[in-house]
C-alpha positions as CSV (number, residue, x, y, z in Angstrom):
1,X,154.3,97.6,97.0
2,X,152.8,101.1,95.7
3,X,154.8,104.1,96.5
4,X,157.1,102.3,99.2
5,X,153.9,101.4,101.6
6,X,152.9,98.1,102.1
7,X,150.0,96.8,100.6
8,X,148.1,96.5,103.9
9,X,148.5,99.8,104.5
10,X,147.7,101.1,100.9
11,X,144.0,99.2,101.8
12,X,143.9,101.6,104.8
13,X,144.2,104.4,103.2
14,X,141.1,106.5,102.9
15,X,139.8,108.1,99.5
16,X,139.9,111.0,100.7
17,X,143.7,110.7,101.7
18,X,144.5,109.2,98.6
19,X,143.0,112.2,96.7
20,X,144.7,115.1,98.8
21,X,147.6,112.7,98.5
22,X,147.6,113.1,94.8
23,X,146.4,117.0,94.7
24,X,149.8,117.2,96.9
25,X,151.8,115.3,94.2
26,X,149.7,117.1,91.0
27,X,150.6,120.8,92.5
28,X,154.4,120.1,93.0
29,X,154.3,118.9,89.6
30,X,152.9,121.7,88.3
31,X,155.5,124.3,90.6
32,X,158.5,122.4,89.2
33,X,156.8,123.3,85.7
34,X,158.7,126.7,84.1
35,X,155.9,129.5,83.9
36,X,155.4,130.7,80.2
37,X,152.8,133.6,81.1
């Protein structure tokens, strides 16, 4: 299993979805980040 899906439905997944799916995950990284500007 990757990320609690199945692996069936991890094959499914477009690129596309995988990508905003990661932009999602990359930007709450970077909100939970302190700001040092």
């Amino acid at each position: 299993m990757v990320f609690g899906w199945q692996p069936s439905e991890f094959q499914q997944m477009t690129l596309e979805e995988l990508m905003q799916w990661h932009e999602k995950a990359v930007n709450r990284y970077q909100y939970l980040q302190p700001r040092w500007e």
